[in-house]
C-alpha positions as CSV (number, residue, x, y, z in Angstrom):
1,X,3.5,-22.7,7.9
2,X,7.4,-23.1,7.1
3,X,8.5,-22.5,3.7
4,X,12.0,-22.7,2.4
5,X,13.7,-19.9,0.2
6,X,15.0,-21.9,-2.9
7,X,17.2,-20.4,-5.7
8,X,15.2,-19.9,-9.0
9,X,16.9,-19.3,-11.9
10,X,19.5,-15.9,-10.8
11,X,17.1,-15.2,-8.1
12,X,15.5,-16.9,-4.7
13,X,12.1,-17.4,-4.3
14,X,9.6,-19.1,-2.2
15,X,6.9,-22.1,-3.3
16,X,3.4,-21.2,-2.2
17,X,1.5,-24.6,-1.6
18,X,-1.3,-25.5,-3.7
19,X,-3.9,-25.4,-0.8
20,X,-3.0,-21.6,0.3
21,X,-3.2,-20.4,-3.3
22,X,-6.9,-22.0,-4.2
23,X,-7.7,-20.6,-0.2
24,X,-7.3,-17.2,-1.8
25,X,-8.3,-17.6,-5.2
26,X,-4.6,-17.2,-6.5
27,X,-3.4,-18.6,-9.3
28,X,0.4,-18.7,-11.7
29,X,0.5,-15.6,-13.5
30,X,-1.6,-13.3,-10.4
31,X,0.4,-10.4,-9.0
32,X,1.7,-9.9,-5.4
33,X,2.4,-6.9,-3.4
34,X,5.3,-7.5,-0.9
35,X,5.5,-5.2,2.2
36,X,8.3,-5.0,4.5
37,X,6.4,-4.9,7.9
38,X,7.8,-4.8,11.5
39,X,10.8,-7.2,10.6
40,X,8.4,-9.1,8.2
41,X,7.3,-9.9,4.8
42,X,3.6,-9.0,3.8
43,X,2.3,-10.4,0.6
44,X,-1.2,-9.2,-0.8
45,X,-2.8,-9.8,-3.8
46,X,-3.2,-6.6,-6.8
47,X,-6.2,-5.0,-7.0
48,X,-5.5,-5.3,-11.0
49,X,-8.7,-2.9,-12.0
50,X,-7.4,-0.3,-9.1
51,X,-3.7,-0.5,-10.9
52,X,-4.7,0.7,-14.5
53,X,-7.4,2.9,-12.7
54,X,-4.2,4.7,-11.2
55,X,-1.9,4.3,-14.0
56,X,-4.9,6.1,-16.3
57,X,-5.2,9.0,-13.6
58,X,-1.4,9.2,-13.9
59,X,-1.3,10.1,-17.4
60,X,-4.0,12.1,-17.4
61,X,-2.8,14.3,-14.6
62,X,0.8,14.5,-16.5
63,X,-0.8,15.2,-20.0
64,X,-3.7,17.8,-18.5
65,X,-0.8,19.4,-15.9
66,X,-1.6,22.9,-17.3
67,X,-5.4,22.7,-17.4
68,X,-5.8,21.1,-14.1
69,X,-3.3,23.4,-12.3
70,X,-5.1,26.5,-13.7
71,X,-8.3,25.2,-12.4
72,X,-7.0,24.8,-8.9
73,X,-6.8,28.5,-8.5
């Protein structure tokens, strides 16, 4: 499939047809990852429940930095 980059606003962007978004249950709005792979663009979808998952250990791990680093020895 051939898409065309198109200039959106100050930026360039790409329109995803219709019938690939409903094939992977995308909709406006859902978050992409891009990936630069072996001269190529990768888009995947955001695992949004494994991003705040993450974001939570983050902050926990820079609030408890103390605690958790005395329990390592």
């Amino acid at each position: 499939m051939n898409v065309t980059i198109r200039k959106i606003g100050n930026s360039e962007g790409i329109i995803i047809p219709k019938e690939t978004l409903d094939r992977l249950g995308l909709k406006t709005g859902d978050s992409l990852e891009l990936h630069l792979e072996n001269g190529g663009i990768t888009l995947k979808p955001v695992d949004e429940d494994l991003s705040r998952q993450l974001e939570a250990a983050r902050y926990f791990m820079d609030k408890y930095k103390v605690a958790l680093k005395k329990l390592a020895e």
